[in-house]
Each structure stands twice: as structure tokens, then as C-alpha cells.
C-alpha positions as CSV (number, residue, x, y, z in Angstrom):
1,X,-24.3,3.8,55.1
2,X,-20.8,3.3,54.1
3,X,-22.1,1.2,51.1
4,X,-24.4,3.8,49.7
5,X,-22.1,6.4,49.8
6,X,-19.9,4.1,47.3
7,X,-23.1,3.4,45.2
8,X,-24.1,6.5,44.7
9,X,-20.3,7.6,44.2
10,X,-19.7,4.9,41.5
11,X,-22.9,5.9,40.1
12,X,-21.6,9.8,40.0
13,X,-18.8,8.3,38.1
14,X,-20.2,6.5,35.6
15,X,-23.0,9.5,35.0
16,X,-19.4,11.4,34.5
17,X,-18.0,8.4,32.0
18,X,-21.3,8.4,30.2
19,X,-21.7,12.5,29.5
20,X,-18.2,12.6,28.3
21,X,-18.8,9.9,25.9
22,X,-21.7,11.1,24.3
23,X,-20.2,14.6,24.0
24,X,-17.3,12.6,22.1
25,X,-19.9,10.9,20.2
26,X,-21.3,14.0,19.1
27,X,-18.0,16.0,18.3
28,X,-16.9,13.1,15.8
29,X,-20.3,13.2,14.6
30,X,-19.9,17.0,13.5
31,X,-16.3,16.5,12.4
32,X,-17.0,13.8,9.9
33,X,-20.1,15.8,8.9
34,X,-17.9,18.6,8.2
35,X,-15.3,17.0,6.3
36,X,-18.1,15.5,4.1
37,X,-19.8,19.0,3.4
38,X,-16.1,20.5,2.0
39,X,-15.9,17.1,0.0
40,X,-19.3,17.3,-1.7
41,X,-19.1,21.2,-2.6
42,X,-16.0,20.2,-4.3
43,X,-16.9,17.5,-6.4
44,X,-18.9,16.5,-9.5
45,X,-22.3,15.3,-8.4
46,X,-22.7,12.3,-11.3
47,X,-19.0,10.4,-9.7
48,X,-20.2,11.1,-5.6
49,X,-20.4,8.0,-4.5
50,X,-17.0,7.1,-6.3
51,X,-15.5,9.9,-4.8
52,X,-16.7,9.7,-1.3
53,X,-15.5,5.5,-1.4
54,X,-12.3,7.0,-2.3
55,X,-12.2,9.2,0.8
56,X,-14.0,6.8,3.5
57,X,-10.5,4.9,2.6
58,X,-8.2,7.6,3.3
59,X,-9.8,7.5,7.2
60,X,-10.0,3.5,7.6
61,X,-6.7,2.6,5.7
62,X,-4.2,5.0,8.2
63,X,-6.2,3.8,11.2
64,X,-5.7,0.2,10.4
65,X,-1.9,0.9,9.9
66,X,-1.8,2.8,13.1
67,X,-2.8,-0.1,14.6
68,X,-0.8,-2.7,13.3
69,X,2.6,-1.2,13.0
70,X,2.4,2.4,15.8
71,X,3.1,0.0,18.9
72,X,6.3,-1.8,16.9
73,X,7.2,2.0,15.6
74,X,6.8,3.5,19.8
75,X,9.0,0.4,20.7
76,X,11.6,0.6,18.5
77,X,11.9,4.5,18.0
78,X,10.8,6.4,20.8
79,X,11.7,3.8,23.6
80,X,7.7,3.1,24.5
81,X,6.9,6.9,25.1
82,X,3.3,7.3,23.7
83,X,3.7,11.1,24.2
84,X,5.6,11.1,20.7
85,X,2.3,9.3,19.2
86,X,0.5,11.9,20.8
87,X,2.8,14.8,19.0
88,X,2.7,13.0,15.5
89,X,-1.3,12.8,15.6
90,X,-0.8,16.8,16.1
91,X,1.6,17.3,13.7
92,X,-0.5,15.2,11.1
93,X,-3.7,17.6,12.2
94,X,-2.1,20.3,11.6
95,X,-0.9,19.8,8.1
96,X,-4.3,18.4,7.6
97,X,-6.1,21.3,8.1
98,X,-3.5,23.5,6.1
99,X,-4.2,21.1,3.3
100,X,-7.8,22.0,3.8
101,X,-7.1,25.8,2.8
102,X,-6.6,24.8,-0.7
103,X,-9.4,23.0,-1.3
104,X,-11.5,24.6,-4.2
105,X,-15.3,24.9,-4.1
106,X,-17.7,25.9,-6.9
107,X,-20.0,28.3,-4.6
């Protein structure tokens, strides 16, 4: 009996694990949809695909960086507290979206 009850509890968990990642899957799904809907009302339809190549590096070039250099920059600044990580992603979302606010659309 005692073995069930840890089956059927690991199998509550990883029901848990598996919901929250597809609701995650589905927010970032909305949020890049988003972003791309502000992007194409604001641009000239004959240079698009220039335009959204253009942006698609603006996401995958500061990720790489995050990767490569954060862990040296948590080391050597913040004394390995990932907390301060956590306040400069918020900090950079929050300027972001400001930034969005000036973004001019033709409709």
C-alpha cells in the first residue's frame, strides 16, 4: 500500500510539473505573438521579413550573452546572489515596456 501511495503521489506531481509547463508554453506563446503584432502594424509590408530578422536578433543575441557572461558578472559583482539577476531582468522589463509606449502605428 505504502508503494502506491508514492506512485500515485509522484504521479500527482508530475501532473502538477506538466500543467505548469504548458501554461508557460502558452504564455510565451502569446507574448512573442504580441510583440510581433506591434512590430508588423509598425512597419513597411515590402522590407518584413528584413525587419522581423532584425528583431528575432535583438531576443537571441541578449540571451546568448546572458548566458555566457551573467554567471562571471553574479560572481564577481553581486557575490553569487541570483536575486540581483532576478531584479535586473525586472528592471530591463520595465524599461522595455515604457519603450513600447512610443512605438508608432499606422492604424
Amino acid at each position: 500500500m505504502y508503494v502506491l501511495s508514492l506512485g500515485l503521489m509522484a504521479l500527482g506531481v508530475l501532473m502538477l510539473v506538466s500543467g505548469v509547463m504548458q501554461l508557460r508554453g502558452k504564455n510565451q506563446a502569446a507574448l512573442v505573438e504580441i510583440m510581433n503584432t506591434i512590430l508588423t502594424n509598425a512597419l513597411p509590408h515590402d522590407k518584413m521579413g528584413i525587419y522581423m530578422g532584425i528583431f528575432n536578433y535583438f531576443i537571441v543575441i541578449p540571451q546568448i550573452v546572458a548566458a555566457a557572461i551573467l554567471g562571471f558578472f553574479l560572481q564577481k559583482f553581486f557575490h553569487s546572489e541570483a536575486i540581483y539577476a532576478l531584479i535586473i531582468g525586472g528592471i530591463s522589463m520595465f524599461l522595455a515596456s515604457v519603450l513600447t509606449l512610443f512605438v508608432k502605428d499606422k492604424n
